[in-house]
Biopython code that builds the backbone (N, CA, C, O; Angstrom):
import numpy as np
from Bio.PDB.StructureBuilder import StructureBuilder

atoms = [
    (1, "UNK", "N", (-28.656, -116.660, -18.730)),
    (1, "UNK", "CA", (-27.949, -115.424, -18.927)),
    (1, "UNK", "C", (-28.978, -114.338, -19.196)),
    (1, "UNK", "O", (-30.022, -114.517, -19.824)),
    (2, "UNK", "N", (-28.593, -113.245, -18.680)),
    (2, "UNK", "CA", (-29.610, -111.879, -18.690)),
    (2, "UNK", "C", (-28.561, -110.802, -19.496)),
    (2, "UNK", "O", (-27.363, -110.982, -19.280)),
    (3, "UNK", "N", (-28.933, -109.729, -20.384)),
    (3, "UNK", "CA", (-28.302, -109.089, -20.557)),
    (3, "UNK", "C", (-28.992, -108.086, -19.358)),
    (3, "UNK", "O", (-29.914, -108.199, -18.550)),
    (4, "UNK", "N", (-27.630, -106.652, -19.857)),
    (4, "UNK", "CA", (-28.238, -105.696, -19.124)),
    (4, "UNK", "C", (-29.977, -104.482, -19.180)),
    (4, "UNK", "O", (-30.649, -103.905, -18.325)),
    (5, "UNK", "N", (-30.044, -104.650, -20.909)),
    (5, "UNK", "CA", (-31.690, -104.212, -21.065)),
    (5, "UNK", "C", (-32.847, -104.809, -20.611)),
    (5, "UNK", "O", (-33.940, -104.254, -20.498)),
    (6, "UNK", "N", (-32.447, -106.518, -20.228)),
    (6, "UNK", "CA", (-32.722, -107.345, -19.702)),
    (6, "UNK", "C", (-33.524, -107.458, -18.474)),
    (6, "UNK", "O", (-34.681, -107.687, -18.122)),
    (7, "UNK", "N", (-32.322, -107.179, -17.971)),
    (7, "UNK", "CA", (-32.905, -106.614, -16.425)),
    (7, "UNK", "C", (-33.176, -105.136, -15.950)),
    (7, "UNK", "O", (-33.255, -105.007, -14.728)),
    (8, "UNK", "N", (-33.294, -104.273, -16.528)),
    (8, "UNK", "CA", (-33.458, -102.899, -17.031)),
    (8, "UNK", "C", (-32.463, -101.883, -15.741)),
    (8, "UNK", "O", (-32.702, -101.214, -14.735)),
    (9, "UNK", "N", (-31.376, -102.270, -16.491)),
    (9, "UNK", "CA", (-30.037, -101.565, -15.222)),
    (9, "UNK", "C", (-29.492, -100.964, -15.919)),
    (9, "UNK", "O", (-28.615, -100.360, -15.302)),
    (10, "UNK", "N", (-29.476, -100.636, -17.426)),
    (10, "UNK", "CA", (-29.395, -99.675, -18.417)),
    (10, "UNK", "C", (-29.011, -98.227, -17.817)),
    (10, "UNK", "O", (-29.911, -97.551, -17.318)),
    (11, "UNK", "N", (-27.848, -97.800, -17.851)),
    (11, "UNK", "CA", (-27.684, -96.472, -17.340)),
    (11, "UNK", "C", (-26.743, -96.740, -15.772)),
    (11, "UNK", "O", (-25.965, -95.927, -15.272)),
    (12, "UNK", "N", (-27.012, -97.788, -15.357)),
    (12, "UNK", "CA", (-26.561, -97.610, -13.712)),
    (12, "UNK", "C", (-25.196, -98.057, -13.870)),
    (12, "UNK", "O", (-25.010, -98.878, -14.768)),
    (13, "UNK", "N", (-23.958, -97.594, -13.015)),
    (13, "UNK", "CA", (-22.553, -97.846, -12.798)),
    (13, "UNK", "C", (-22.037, -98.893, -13.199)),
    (13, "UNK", "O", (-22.673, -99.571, -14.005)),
    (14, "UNK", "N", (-20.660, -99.353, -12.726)),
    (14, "UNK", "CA", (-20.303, -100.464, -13.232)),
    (14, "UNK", "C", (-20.394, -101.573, -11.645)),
    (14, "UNK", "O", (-20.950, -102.668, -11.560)),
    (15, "UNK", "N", (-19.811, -100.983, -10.794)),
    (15, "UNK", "CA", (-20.212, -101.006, -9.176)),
    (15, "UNK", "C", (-22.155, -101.733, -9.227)),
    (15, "UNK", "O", (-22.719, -102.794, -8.958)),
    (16, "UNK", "N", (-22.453, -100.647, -9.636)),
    (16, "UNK", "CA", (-23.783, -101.207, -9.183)),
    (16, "UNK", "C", (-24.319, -102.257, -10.138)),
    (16, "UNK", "O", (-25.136, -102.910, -9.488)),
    (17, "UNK", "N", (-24.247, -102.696, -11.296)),
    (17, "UNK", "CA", (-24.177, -103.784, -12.030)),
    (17, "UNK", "C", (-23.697, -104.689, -11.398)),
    (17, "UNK", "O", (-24.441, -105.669, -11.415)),
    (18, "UNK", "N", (-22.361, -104.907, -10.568)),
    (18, "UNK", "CA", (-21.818, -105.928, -10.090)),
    (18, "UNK", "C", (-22.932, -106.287, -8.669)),
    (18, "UNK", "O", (-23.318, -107.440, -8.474)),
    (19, "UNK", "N", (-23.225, -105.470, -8.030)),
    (19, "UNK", "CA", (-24.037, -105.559, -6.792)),
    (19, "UNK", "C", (-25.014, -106.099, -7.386)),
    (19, "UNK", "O", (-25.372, -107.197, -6.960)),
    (20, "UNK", "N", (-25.737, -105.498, -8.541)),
    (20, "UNK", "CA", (-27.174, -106.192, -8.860)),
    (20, "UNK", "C", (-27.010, -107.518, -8.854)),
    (20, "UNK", "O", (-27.679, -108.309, -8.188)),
    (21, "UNK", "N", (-25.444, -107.981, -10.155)),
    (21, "UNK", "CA", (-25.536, -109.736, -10.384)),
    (21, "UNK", "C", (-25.801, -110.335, -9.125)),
    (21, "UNK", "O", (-26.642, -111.189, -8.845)),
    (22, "UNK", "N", (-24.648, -109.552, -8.133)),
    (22, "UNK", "CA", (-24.308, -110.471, -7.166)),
    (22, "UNK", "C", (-25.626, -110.210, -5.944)),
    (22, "UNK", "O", (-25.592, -110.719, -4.824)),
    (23, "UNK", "N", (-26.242, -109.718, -6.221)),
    (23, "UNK", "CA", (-28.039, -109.669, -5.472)),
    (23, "UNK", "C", (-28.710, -110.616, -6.007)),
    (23, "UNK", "O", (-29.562, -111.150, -5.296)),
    (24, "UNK", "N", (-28.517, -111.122, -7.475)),
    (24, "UNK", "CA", (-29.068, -112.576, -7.889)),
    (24, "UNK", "C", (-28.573, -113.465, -7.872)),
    (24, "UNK", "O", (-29.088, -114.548, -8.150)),
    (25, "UNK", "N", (-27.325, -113.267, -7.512)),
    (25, "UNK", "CA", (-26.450, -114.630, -7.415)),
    (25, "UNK", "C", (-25.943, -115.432, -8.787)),
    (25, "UNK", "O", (-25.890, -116.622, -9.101)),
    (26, "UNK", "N", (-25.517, -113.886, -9.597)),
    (26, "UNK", "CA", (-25.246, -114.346, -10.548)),
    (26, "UNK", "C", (-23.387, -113.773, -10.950)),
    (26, "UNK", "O", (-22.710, -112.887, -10.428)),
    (27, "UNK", "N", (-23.137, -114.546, -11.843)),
    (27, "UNK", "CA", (-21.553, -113.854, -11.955)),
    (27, "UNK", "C", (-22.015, -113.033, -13.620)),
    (27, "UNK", "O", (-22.913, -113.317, -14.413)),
    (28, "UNK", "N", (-21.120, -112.118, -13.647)),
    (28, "UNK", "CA", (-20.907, -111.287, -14.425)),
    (28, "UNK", "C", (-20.214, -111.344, -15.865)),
    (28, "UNK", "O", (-19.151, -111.964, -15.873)),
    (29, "UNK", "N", (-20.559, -110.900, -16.869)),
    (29, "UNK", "CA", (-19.811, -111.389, -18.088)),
    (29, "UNK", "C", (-19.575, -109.674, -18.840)),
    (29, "UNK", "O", (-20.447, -108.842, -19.090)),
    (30, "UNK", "N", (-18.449, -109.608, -19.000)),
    (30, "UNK", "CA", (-17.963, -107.965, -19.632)),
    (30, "UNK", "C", (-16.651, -107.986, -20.271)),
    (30, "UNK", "O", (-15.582, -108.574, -20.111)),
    (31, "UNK", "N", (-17.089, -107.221, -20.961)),
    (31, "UNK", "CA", (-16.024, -106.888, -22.075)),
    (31, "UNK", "C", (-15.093, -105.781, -21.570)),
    (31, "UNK", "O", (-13.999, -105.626, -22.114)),
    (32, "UNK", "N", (-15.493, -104.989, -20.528)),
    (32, "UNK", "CA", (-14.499, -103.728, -19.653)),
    (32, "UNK", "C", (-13.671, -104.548, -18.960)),
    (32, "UNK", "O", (-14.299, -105.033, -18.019)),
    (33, "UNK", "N", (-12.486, -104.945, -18.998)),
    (33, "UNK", "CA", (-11.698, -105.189, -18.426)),
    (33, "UNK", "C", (-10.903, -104.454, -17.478)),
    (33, "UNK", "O", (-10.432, -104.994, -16.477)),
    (34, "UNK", "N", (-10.720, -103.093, -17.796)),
    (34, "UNK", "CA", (-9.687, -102.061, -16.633)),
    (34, "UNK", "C", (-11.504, -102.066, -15.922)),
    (34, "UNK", "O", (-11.733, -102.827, -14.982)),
    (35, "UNK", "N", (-12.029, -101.654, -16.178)),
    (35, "UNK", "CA", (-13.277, -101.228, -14.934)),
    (35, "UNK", "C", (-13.238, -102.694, -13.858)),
    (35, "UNK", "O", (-12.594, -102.626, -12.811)),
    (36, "UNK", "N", (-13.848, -103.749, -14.165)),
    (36, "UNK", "CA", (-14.092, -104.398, -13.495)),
    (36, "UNK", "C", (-12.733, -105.153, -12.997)),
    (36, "UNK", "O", (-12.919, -105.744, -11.933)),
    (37, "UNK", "N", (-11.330, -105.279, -13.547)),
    (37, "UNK", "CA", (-10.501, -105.817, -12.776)),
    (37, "UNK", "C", (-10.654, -104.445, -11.555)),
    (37, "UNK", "O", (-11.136, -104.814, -10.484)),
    (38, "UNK", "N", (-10.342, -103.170, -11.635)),
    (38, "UNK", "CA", (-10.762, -102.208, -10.552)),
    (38, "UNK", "C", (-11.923, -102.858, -9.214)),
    (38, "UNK", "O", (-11.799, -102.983, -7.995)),
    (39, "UNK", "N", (-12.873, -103.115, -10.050)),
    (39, "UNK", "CA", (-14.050, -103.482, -8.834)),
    (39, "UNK", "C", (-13.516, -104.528, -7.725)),
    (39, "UNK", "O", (-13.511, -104.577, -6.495)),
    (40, "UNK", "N", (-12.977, -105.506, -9.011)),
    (40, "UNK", "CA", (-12.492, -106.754, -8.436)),
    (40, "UNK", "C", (-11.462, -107.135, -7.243)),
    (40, "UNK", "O", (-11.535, -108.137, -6.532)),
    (41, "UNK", "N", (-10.414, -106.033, -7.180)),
    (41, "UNK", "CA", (-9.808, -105.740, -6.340)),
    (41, "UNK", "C", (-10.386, -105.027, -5.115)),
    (41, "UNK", "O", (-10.193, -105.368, -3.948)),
    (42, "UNK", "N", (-11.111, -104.008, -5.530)),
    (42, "UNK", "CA", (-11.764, -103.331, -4.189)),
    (42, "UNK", "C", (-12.518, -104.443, -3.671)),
    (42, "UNK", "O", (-12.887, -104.194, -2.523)),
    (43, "UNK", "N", (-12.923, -105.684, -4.120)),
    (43, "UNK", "CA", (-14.416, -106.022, -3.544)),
    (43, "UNK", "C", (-12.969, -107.092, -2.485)),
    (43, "UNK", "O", (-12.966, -107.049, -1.255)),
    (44, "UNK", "N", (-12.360, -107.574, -2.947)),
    (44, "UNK", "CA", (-11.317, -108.240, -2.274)),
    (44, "UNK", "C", (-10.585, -107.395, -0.962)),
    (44, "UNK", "O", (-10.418, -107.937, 0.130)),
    (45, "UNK", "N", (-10.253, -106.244, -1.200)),
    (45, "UNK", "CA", (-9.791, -105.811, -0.085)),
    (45, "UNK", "C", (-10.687, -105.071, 0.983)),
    (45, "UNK", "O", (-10.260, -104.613, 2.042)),
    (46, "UNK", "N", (-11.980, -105.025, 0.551)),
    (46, "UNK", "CA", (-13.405, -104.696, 1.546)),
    (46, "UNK", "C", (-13.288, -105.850, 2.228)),
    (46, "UNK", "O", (-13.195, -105.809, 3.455)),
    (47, "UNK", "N", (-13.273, -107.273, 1.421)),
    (47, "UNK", "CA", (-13.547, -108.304, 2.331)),
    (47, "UNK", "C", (-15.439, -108.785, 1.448)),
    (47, "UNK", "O", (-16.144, -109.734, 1.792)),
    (48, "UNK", "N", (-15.726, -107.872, 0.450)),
    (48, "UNK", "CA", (-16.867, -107.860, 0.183)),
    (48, "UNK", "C", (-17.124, -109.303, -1.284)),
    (48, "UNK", "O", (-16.435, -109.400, -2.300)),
    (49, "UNK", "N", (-18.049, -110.015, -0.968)),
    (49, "UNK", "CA", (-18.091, -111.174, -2.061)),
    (49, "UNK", "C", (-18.866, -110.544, -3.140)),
    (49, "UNK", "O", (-19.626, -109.576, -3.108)),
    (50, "UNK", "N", (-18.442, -111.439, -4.257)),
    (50, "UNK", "CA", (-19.118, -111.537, -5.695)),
    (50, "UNK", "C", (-19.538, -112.742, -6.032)),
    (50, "UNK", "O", (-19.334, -113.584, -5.158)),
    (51, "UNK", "N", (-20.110, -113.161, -7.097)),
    (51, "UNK", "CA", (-20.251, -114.288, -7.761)),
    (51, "UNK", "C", (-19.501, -114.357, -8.797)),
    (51, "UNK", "O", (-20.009, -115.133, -9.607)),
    (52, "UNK", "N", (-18.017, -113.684, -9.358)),
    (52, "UNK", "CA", (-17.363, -113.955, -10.121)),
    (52, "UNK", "C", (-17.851, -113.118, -11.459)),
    (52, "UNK", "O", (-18.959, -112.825, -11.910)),
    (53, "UNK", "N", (-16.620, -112.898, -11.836)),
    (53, "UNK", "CA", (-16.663, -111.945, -12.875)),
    (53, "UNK", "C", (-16.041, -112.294, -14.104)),
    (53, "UNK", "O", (-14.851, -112.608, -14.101)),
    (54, "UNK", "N", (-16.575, -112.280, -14.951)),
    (54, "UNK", "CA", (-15.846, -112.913, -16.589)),
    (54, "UNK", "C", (-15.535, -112.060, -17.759)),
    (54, "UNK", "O", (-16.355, -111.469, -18.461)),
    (55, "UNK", "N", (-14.327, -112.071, -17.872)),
    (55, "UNK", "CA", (-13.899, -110.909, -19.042)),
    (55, "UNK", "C", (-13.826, -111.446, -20.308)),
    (55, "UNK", "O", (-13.115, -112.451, -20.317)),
    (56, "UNK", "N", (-14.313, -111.146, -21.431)),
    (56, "UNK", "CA", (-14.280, -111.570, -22.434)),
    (56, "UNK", "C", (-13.772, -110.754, -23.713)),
    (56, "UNK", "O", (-14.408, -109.711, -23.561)),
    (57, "UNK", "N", (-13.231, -110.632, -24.551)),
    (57, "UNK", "CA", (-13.075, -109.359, -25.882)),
    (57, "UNK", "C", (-13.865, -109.537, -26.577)),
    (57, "UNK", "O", (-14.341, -110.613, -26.939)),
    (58, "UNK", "N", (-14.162, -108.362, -26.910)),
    (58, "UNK", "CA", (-15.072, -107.781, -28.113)),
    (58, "UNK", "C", (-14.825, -109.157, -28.972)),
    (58, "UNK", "O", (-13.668, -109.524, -29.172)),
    (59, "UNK", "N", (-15.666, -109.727, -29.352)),
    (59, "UNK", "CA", (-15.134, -110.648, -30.631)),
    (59, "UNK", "C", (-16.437, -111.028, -31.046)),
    (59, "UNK", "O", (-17.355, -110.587, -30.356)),
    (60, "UNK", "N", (-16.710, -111.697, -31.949)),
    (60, "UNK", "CA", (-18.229, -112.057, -32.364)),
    (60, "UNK", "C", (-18.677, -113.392, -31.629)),
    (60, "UNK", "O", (-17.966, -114.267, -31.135)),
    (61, "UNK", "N", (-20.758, -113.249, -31.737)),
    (61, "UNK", "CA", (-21.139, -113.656, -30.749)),
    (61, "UNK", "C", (-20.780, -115.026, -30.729)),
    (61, "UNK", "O", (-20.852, -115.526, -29.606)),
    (62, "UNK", "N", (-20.294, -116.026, -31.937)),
    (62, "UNK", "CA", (-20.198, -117.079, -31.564)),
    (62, "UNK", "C", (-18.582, -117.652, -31.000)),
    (62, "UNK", "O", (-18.360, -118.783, -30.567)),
    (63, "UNK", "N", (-17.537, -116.495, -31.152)),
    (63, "UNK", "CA", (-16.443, -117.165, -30.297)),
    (63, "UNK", "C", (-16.520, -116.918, -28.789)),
    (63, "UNK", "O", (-16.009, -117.675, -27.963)),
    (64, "UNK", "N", (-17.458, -115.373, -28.374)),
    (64, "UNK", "CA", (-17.673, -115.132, -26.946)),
    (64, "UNK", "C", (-18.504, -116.444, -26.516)),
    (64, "UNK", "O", (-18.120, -117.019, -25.497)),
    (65, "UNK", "N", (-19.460, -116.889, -27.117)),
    (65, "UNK", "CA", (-20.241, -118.098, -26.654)),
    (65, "UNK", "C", (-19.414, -119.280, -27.003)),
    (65, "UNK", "O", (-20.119, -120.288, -27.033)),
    (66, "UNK", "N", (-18.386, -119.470, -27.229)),
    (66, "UNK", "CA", (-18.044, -120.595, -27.257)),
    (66, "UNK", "C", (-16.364, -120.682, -25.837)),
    (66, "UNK", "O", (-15.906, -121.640, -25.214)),
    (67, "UNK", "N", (-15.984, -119.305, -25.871)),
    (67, "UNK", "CA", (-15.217, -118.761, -25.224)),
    (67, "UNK", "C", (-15.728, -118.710, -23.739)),
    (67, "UNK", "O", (-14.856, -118.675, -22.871)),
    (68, "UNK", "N", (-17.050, -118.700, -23.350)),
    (68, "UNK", "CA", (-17.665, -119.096, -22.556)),
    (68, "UNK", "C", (-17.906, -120.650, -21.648)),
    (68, "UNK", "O", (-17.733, -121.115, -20.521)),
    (69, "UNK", "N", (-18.507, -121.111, -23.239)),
    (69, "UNK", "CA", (-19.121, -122.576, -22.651)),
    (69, "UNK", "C", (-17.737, -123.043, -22.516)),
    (69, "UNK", "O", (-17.656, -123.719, -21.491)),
    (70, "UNK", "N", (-16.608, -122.959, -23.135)),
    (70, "UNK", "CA", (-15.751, -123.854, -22.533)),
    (70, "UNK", "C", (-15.207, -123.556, -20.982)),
    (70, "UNK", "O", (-14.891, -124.452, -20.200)),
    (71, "UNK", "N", (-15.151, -121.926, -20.644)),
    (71, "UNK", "CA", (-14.480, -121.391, -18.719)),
    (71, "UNK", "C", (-15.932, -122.399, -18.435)),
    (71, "UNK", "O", (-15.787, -123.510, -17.924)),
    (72, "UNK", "N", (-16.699, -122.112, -18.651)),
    (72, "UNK", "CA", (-18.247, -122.809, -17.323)),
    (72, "UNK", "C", (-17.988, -124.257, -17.400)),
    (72, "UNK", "O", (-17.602, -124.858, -16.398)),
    (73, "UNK", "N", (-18.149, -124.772, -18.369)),
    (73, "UNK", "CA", (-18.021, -126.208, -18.238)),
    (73, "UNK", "C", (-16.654, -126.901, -17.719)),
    (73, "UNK", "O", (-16.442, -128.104, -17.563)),
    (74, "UNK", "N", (-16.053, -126.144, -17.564)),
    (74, "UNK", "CA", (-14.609, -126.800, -17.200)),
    (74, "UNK", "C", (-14.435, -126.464, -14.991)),
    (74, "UNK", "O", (-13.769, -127.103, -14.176)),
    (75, "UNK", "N", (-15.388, -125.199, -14.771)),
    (75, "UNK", "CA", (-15.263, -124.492, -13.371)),
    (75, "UNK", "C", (-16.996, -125.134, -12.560)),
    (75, "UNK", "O", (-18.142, -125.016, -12.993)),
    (76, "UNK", "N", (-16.567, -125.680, -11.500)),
    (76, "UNK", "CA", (-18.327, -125.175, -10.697)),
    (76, "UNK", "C", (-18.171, -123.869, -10.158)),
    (76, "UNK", "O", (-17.214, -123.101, -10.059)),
    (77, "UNK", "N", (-19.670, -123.812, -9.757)),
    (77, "UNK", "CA", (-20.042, -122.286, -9.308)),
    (77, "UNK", "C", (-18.552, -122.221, -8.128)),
    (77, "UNK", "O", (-17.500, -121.686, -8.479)),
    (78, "UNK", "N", (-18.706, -122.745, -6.994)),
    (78, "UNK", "CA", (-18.152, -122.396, -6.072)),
    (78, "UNK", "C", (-16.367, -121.746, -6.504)),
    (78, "UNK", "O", (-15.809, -120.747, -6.051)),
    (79, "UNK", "N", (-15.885, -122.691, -7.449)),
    (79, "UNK", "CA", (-14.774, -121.725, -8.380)),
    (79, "UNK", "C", (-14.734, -120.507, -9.114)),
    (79, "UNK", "O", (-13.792, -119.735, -9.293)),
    (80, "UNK", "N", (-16.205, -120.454, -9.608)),
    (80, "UNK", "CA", (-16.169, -119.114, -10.044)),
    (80, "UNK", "C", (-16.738, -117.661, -9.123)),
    (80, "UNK", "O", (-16.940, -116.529, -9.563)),
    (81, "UNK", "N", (-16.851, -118.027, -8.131)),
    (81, "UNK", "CA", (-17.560, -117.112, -7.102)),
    (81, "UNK", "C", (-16.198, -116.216, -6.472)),
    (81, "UNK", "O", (-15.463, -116.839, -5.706)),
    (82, "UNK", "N", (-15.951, -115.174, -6.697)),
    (82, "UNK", "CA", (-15.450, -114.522, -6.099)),
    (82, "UNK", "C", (-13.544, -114.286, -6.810)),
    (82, "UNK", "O", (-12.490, -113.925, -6.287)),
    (83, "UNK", "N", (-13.921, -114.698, -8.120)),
    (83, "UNK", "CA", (-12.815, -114.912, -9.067)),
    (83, "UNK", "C", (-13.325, -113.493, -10.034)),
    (83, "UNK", "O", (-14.364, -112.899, -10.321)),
    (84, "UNK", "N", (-11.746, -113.409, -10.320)),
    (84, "UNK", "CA", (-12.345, -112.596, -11.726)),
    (84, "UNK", "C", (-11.421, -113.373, -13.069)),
    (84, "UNK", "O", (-10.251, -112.990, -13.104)),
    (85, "UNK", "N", (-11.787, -114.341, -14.091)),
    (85, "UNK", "CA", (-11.849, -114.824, -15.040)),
    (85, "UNK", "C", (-11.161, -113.760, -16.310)),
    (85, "UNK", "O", (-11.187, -112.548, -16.524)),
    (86, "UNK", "N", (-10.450, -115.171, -17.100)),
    (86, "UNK", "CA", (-10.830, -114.225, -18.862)),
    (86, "UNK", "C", (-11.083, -115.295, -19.324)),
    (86, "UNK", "O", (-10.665, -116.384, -18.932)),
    (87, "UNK", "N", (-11.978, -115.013, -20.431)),
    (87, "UNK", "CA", (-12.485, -116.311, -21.211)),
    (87, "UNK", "C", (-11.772, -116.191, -22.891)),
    (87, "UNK", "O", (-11.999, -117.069, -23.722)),
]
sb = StructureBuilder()
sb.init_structure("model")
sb.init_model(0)
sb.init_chain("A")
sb.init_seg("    ")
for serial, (resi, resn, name, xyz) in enumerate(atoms, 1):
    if name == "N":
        sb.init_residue(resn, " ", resi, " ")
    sb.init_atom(name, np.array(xyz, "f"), 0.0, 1.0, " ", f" {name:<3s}", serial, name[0])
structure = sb.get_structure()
């Protein structure tokens, strides 16, 4: 997992965050839910893929990480690719 200071995308859209993951082939983990269910739909009716997108709430870091390990361990990649998730 990368955050976003991480990979230094700090400042750039919500659109282009999703393009970056999905330029690494990675799926996405966010707490914006109206933004990215938005993306999620456009990228579906472009016809355009993701690596899956994961919504999570604000909550502290150890129920988001546990709220996590249980969607991953339960999905393979190929299920989560092109899904948009809540954890």
């Amino acid at each position: 997992m990368k955050t976003v200071p991480e990979q230094s995308t700090l400042g750039r859209t919500d659109s282009e965050q999703l393009e970056f993951a999905t330029s690494m082939g990675r799926c996405i983990l966010t707490h914006n839910r109206v933004d990215f269910e938005r993306l999620h739909i456009q990228y579906m009716e472009d016809n355009r893929q993701h690596c899956g997108i994961i919504v999570v709430p604000q909550k502290n870091a150890y129920e988001v990480a546990q709220r996590i390990g249980i969607l991953v361990s339960a999905l393979a990649v190929d299920e989560i690719t092109n899904q948009l998730l809540y954890a």
